[in-house]
N, C-alpha and C positions, 0 to 999 in steps of 0.2 A: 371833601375829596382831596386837598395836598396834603391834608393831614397823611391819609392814608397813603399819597404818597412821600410824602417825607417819612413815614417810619418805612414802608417798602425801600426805598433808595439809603437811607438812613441805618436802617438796624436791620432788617430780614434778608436782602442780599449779603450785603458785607458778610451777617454772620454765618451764610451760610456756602461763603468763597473763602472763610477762614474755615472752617470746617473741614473743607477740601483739602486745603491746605495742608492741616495737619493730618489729614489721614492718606496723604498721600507722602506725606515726610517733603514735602519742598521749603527747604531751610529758606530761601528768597523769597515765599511767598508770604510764609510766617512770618517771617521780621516784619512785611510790608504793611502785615491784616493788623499786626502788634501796634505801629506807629500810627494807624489811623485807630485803634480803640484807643489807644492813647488821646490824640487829639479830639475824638467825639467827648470821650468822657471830658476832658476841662473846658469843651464848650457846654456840653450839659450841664457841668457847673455853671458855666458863666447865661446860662439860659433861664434860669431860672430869672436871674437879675434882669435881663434882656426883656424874658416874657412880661414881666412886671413894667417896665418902662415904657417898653414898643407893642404890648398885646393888642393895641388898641388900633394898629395902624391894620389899612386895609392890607396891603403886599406883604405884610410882616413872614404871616407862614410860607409863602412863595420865596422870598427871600430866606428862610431858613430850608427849605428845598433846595434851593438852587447851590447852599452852602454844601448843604452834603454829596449832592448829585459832586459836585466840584470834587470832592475830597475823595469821592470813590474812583 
């Protein structure tokens, strides 16, 4: 269940408020949708290392929920 929602808070909203964005032409919203694809993508990077290290822990996905819910 946080899987589903970590990718809903995480990837399906956002992508689809940048979406918006660009189809409405709002130059401030775009930069904003910009700088958090930016930041998801080098934490995806850095997730992979994370998953591998911390997979094992119970709150692990919670905590990576809570990371993104943050960052939107």
């Amino acid at each position: 269940m946080l899987r589903l929602l970590y990718i809903y808070y995480g990837t399906l909203l956002p992508g689809w408020n940048s979406l918006r964005a660009i189809g409405h032409d709002q130059r401030h919203f775009i930069e904003l949708w910009l700088k958090y694809w930016v930041v998801y993508a080098l934490l995806q990077g850095l997730g992979v290392l994370t998953d591998f290290l911390l997979g094992g822990l119970s709150f692990y996905t919670g905590l990576k929920l809570i990371l993104s819910v943050g960052l939107w």
